[in-house]
N, CA and C atoms as an extended XYZ file, in Angstrom:
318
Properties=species:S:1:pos:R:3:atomname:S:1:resname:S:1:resid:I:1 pbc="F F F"
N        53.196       20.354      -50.694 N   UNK     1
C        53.386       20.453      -52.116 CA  UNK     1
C        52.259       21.313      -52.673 C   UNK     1
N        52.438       22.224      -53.761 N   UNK     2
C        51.492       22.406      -54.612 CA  UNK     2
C        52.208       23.923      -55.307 C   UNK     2
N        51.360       24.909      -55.654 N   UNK     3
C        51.654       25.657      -56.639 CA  UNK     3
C        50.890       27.469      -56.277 C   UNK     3
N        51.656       28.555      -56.698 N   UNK     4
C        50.764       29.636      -55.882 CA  UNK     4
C        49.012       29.593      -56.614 C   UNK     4
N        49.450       29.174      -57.599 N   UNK     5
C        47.986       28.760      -59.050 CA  UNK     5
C        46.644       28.334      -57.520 C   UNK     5
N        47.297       26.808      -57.920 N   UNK     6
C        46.217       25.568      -57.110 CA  UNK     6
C        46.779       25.811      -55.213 C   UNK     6
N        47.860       26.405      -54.925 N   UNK     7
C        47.377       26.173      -53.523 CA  UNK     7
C        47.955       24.908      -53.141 C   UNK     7
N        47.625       24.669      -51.589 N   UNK     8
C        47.699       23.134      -51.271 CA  UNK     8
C        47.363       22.198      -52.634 C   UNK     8
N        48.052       21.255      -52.972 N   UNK     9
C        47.746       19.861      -53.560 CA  UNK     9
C        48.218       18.507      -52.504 C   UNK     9
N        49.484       18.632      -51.565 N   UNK    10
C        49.188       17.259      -51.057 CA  UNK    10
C        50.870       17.488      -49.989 C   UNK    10
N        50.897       16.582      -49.339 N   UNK    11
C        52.156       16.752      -48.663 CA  UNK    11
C        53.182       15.902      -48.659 C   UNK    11
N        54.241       16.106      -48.292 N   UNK    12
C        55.361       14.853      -48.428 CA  UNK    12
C        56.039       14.599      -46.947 C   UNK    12
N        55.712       13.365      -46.426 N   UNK    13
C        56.136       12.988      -44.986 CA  UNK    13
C        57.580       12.316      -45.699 C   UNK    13
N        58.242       13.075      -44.769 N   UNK    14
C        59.786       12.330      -44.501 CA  UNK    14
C        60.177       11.463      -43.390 C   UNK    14
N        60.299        9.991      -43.611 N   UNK    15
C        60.532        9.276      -41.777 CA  UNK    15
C        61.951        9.881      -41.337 C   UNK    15
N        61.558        9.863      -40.040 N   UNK    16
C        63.136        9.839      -39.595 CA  UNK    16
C        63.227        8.472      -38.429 C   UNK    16
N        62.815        7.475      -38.820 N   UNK    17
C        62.957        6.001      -38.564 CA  UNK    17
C        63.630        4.582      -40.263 C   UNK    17
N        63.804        5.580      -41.309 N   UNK    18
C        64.244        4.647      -41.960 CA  UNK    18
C        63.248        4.400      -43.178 C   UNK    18
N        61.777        4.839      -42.662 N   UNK    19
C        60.776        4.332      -43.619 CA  UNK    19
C        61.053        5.356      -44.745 C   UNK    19
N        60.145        4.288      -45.788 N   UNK    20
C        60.044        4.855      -47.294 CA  UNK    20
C        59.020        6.522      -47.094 C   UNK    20
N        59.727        7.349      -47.919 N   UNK    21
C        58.920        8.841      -47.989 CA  UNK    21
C        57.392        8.657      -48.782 C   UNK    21
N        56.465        9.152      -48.074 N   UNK    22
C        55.289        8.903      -48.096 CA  UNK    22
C        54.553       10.509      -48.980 C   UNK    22
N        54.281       10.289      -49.921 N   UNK    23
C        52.874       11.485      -50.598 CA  UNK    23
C        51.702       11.433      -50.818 C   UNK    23
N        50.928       12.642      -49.673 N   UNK    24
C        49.717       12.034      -49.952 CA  UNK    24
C        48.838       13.446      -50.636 C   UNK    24
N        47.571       13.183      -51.137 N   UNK    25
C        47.153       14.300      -51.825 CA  UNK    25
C        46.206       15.191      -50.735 C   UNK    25
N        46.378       16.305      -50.601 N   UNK    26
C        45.466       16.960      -49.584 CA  UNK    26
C        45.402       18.432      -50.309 C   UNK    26
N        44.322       19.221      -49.579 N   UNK    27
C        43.889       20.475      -49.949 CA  UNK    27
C        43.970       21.595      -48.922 C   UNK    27
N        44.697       21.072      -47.999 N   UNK    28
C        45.110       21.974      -47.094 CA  UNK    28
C        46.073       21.335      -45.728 C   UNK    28
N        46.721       22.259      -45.273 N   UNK    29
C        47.574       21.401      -44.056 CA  UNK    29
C        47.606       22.024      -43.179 C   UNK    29
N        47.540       21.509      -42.020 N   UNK    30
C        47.565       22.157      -40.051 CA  UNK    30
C        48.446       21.583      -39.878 C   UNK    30
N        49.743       22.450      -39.082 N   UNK    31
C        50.811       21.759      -38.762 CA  UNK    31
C        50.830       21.957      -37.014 C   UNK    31
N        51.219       20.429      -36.580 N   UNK    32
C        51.009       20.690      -34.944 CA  UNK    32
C        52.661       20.175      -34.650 C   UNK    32
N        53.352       20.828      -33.689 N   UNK    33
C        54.828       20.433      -33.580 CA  UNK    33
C        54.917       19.064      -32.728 C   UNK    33
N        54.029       19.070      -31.573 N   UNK    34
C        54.154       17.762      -30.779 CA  UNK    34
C        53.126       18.596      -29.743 C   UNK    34
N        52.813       17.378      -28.750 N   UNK    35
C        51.527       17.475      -27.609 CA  UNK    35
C        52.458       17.130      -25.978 C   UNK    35
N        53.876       16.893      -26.273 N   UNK    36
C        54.376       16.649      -25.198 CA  UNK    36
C        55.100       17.970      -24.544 C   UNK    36
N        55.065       18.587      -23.246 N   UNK    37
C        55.797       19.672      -22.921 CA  UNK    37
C        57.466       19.295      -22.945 C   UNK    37
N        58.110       19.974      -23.421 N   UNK    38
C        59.835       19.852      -22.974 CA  UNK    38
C        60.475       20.301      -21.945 C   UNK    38
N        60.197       19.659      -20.459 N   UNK    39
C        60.551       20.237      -19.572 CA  UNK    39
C        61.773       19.090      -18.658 C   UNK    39
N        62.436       18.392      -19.744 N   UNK    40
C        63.340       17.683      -19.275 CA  UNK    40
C        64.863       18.467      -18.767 C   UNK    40
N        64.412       19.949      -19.070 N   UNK    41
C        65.786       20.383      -18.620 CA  UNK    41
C        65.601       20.922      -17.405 C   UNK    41
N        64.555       21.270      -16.601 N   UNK    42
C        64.448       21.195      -15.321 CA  UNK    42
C        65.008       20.313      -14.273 C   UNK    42
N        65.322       18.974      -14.781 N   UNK    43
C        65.580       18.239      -14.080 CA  UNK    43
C        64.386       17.712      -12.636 C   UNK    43
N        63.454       17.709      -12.762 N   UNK    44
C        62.775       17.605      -11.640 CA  UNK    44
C        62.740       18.693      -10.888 C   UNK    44
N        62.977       19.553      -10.375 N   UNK    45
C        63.038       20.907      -10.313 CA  UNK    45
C        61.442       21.491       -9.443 C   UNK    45
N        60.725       21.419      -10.378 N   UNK    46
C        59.512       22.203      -10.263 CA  UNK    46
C        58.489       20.866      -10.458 C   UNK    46
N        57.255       21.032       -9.755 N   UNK    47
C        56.365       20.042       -9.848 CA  UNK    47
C        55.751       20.318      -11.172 C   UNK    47
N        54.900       18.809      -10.985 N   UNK    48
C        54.579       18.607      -12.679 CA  UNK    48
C        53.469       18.320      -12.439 C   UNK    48
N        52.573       18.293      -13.496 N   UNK    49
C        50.794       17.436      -13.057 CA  UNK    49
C        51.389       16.334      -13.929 C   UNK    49
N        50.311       15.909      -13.630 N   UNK    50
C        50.342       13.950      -13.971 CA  UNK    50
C        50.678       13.772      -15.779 C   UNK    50
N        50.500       14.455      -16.301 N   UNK    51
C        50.684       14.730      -17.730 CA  UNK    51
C        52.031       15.273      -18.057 C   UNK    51
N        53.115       16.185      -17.139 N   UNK    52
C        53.718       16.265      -17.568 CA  UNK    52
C        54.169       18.152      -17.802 C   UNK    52
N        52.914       18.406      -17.394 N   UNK    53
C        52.637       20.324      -17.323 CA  UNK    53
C        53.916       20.731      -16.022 C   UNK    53
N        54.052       21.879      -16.306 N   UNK    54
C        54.437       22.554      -15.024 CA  UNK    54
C        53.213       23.230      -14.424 C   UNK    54
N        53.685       22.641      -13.011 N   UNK    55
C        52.304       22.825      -12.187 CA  UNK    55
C        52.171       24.532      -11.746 C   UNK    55
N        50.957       24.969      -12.286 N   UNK    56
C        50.318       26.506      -11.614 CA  UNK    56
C        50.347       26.555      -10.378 C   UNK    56
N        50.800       26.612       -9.267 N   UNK    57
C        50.496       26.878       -7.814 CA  UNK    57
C        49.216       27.494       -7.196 C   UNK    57
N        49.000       28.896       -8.121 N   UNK    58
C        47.824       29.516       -7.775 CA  UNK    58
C        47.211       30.077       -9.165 C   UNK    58
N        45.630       29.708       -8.860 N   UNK    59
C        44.823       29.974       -9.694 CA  UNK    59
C        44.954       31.383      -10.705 C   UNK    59
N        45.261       30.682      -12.319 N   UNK    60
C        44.793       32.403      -13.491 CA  UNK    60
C        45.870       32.924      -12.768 C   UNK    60
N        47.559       32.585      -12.246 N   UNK    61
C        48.641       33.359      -12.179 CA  UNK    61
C        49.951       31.985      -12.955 C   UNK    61
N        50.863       32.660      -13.229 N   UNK    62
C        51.839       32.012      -13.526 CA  UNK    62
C        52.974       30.987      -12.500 C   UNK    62
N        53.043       31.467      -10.941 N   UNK    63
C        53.752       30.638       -9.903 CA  UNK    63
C        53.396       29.481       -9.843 C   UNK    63
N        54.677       29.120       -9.364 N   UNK    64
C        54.956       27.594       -9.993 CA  UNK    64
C        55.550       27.167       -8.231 C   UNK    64
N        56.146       25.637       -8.215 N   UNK    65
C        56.072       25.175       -7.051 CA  UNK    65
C        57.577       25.663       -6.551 C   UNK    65
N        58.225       26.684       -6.690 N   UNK    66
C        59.447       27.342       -6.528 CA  UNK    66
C        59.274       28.770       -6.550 C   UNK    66
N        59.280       29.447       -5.337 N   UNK    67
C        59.347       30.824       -5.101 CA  UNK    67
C        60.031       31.577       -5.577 C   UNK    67
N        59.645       32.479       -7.125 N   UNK    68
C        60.308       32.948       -7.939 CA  UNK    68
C        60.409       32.707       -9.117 C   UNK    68
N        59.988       31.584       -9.257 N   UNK    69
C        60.070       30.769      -10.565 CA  UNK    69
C        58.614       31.019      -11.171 C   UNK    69
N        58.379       31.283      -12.106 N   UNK    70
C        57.240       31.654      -13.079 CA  UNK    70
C        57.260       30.898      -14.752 C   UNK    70
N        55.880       30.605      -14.854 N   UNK    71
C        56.134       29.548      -15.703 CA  UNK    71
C        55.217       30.126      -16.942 C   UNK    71
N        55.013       29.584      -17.892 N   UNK    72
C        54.586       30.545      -19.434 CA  UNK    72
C        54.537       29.688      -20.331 C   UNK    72
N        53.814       29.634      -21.074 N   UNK    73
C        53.408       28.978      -22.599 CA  UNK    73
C        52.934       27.965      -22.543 C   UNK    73
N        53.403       27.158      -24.087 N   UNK    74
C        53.240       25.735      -23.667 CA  UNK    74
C        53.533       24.408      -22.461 C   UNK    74
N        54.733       25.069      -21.730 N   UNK    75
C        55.038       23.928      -21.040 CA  UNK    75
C        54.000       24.090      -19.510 C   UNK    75
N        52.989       25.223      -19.614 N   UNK    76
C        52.503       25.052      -18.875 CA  UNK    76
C        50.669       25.391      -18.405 C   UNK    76
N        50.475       24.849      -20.081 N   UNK    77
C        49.225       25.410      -20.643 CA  UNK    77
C        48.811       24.204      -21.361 C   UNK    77
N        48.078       23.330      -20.486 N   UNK    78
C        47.314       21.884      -21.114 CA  UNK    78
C        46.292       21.890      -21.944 C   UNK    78
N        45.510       23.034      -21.748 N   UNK    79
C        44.446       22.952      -22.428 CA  UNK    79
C        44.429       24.005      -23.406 C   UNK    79
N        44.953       25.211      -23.952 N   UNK    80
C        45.074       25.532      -25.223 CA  UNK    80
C        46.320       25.386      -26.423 C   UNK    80
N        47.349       25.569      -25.858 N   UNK    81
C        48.708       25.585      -26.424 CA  UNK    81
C        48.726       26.140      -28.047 C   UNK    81
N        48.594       27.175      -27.907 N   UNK    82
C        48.473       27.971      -28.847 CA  UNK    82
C        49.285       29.375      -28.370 C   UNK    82
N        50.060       29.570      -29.948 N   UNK    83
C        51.165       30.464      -29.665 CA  UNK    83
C        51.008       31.960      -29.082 C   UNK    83
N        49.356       32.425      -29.378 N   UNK    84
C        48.948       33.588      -29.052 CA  UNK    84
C        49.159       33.516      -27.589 C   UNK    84
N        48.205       32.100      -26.772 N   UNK    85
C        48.445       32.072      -25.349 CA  UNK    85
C        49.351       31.734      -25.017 C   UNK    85
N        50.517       31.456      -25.620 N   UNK    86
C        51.726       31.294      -24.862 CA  UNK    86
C        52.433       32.553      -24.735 C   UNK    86
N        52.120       33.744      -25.922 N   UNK    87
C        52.961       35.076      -25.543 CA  UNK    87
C        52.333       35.956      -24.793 C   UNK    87
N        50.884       35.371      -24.812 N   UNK    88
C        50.286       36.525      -23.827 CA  UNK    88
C        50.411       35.977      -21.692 C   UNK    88
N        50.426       34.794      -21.827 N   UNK    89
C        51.455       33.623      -20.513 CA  UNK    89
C        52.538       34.255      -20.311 C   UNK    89
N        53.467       34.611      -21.577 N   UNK    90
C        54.949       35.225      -21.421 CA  UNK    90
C        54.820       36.563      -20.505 C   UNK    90
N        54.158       37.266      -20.922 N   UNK    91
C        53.896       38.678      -20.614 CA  UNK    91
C        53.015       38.302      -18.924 C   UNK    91
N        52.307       37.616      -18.811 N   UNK    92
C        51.671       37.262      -17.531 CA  UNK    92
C        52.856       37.410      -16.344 C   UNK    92
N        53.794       36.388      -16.863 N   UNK    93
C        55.069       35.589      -16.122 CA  UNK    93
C        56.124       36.575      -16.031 C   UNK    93
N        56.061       37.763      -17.042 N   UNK    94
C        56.881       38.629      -16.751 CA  UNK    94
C        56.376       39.858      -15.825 C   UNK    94
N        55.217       39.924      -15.435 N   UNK    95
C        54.507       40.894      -14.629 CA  UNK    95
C        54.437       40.222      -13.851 C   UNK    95
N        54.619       38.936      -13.307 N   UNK    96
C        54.173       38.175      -11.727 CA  UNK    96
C        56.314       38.259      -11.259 C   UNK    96
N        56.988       38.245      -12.612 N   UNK    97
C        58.414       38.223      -11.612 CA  UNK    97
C        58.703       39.887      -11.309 C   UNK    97
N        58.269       40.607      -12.250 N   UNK    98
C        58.356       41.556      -11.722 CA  UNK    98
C        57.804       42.437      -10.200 C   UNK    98
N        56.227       41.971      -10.275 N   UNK    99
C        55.902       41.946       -8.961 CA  UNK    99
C        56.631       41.183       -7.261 C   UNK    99
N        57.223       39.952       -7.890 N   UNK   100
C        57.730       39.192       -6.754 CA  UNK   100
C        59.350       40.212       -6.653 C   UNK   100
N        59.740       40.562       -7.664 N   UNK   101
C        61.258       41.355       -7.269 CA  UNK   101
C        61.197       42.283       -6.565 C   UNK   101
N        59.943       43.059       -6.909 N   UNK   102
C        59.754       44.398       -6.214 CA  UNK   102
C        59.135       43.843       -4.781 C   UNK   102
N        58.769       43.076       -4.565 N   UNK   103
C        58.209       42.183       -3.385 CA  UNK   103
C        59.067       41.976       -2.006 C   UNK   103
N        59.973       41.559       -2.978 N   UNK   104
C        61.065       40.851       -1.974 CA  UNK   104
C        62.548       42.018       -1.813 C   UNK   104
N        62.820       43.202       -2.570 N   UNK   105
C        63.327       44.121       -1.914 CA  UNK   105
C        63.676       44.331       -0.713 C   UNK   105
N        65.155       44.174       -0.670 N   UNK   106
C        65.491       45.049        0.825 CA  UNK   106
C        66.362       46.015        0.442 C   UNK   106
């Protein structure tokens, strides 16, 4: 909530459990989407660390526990998860499949 004048004045939480809508007064807001990776559509697939990451295979590269498979962003970046390092991960993951295609050529 607030105004282009004043800026932040405060925010309005909406439940999506039923509860009453909540306003509170603030002067600025950080919005974080969630801390959990979404890697339920793998199906088990690819290994995970204990948290839930898709596991790096080899060190400062993108391979993952499936030959070919290259992994990028958040779902596989525990410790910054930030959108810059997830597109610059993207671009990593797209230069490690590109290397493995040209790799595996016959």
């Amino acid at each position: 909530m607030g105004t282009d004048e004043a800026g932040v004045t405060g925010v309005r939480l909406a439940s999506v459990v039923g509860e009453p809508t909540l306003e509170l007064e603030a002067a600025g807001v950080f919005v974080a989407i969630g801390h959990r990776p979404n890697v339920a559509f793998l199906g088990g697939q690819l290994e995970l660390t204990e948290n839930g990451f898709i596991k790096r295979t080899v060190p400062f590269r993108t391979d993952t526990s499936v030959a070919g498979v290259f992994a990028a962003g958040d779902v596989a970046d525990e410790r910054y998860r930030q959108a810059v390092v997830a597109a610059a991960s993207g671009a990593c993951a797209a230069l490690d499949a590109e290397r493995f295609l040209l790799a595996t050529e016959n």
